[in-house]
C-alpha positions as a Markdown table, in Angstrom:
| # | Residue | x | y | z |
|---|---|---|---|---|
| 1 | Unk | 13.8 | -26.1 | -8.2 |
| 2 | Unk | 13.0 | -23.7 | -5.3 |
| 3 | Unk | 11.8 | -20.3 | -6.3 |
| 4 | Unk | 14.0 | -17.7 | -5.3 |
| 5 | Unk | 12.5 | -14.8 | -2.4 |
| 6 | Unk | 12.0 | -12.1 | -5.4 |
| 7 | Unk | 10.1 | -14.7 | -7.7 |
| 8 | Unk | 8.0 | -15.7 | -4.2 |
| 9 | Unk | 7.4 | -11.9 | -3.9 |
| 10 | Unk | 6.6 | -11.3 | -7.5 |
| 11 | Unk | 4.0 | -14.2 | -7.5 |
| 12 | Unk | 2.0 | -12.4 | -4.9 |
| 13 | Unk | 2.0 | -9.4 | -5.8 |
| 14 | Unk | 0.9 | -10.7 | -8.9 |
| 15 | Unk | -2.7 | -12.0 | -7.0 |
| 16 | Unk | -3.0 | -8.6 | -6.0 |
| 17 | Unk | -6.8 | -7.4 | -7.1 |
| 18 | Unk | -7.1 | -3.9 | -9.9 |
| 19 | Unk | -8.1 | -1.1 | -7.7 |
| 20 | Unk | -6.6 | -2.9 | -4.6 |
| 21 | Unk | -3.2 | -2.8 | -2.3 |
| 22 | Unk | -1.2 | -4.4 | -0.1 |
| 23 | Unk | 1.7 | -3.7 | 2.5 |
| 24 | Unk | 5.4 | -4.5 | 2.4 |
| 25 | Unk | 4.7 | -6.3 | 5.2 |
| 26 | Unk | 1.6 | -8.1 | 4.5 |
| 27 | Unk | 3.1 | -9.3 | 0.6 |
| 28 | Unk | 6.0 | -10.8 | 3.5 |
| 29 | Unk | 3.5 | -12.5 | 6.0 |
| 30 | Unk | 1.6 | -14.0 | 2.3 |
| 31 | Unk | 5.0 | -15.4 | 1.7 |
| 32 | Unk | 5.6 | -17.1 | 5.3 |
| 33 | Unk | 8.3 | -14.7 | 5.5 |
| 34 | Unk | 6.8 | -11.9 | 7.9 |
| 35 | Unk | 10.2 | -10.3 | 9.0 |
| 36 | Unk | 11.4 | -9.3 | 5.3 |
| 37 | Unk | 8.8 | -6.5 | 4.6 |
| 38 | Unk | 12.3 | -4.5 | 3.4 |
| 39 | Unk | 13.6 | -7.4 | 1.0 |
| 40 | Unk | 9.5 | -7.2 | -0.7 |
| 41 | Unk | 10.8 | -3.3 | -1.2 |
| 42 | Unk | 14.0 | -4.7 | -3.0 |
| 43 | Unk | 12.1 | -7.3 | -5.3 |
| 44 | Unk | 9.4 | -4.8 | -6.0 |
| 45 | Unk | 12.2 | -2.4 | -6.9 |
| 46 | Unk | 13.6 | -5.2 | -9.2 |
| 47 | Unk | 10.8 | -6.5 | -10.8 |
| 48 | Unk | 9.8 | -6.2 | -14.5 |
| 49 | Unk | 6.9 | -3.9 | -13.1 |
| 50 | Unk | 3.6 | -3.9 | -14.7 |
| 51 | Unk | 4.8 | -5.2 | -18.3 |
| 52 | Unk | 6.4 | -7.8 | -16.8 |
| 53 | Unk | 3.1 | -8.8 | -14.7 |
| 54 | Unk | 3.7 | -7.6 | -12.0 |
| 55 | Unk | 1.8 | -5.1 | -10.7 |
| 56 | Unk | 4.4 | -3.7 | -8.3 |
| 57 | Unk | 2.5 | 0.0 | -7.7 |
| 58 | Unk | 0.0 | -1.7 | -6.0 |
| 59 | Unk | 2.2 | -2.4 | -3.1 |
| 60 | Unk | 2.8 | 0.7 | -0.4 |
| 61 | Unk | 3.8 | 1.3 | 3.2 |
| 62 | Unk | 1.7 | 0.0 | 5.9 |
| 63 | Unk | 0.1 | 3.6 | 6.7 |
| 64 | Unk | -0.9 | 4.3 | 3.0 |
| 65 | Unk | 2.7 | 5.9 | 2.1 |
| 66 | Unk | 3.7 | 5.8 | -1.2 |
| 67 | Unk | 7.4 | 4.5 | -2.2 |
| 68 | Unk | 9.2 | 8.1 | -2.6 |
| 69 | Unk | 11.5 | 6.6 | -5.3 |
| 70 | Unk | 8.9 | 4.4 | -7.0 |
| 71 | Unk | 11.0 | 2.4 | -9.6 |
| 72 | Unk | 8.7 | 3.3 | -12.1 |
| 73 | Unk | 8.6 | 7.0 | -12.5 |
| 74 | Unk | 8.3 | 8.3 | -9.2 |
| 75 | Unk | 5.6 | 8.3 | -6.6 |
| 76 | Unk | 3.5 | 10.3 | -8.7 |
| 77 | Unk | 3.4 | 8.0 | -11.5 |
| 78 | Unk | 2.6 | 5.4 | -8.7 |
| 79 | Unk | -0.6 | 7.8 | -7.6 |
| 80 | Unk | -1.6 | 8.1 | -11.2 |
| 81 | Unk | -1.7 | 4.5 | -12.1 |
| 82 | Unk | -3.6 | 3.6 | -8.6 |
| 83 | Unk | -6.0 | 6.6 | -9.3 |
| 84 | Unk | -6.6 | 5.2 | -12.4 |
| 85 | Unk | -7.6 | 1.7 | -11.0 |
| 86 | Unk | -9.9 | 3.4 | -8.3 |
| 87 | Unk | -7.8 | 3.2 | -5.4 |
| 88 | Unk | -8.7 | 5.9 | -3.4 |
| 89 | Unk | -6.2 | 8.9 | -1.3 |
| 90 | Unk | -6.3 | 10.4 | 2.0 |
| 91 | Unk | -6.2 | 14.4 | 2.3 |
| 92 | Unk | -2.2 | 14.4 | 3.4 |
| 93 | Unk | -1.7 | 11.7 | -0.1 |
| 94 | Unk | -1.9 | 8.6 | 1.8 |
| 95 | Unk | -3.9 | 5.3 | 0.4 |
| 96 | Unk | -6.6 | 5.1 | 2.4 |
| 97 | Unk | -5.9 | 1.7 | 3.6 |
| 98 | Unk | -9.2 | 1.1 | 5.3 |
| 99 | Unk | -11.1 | 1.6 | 2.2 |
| 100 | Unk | -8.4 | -0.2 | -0.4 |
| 101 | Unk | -6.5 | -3.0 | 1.6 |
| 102 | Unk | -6.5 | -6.3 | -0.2 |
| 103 | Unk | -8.3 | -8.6 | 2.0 |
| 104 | Unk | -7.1 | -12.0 | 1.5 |
């Protein structure tokens, strides 16, 4: 049975490395799907979240942005648990994608 867009999404975000992020958009292009960077938001927004496996904090917006209404307790409980894994911030709060991107 085919695996559903959320379950394709989950399973990447799963590969996702500790102390590591990735885009909305580039968890879409991993999935051959490079157009639904918005549906990623939706999964990640409906996943189990960390407990569940899936480590969905460690997906952000393409300039470092975190989500402002992070599923789990709010964009600063999604700067907490990256902190916490290493993942660096810019000055203005961004991820500093240059330093953290997940390079697959």
């Amino acid at each position: 049975m085919e695996r559903s867009f959320f379950e394709r999404a989950h399973d990447v975000v799963r590969q996702i490395p500790e102390g590591r992020v990735a885009s909305y958009g580039q968890v879409a292009r991993l999935m051959g799907a490079s157009r639904c960077a918005r549906q990623v938001g939706f999964a990640m927004h409906a996943s189990p979240g960390v407990a569940g496996g899936v480590p969905c904090h460690r997906v952000v917006f393409a300039d470092g942005s975190l989500a402002p209404g992070f599923a789990f307790g709010g964009p600063g409980e999604q700067r907490r648990m990256l902190e916490a894994e290493g993942v660096g911030f810019l000055a203005d709060g961004r991820v500093d994608m240059e330093s953290f991107v997940w390079e697959v």
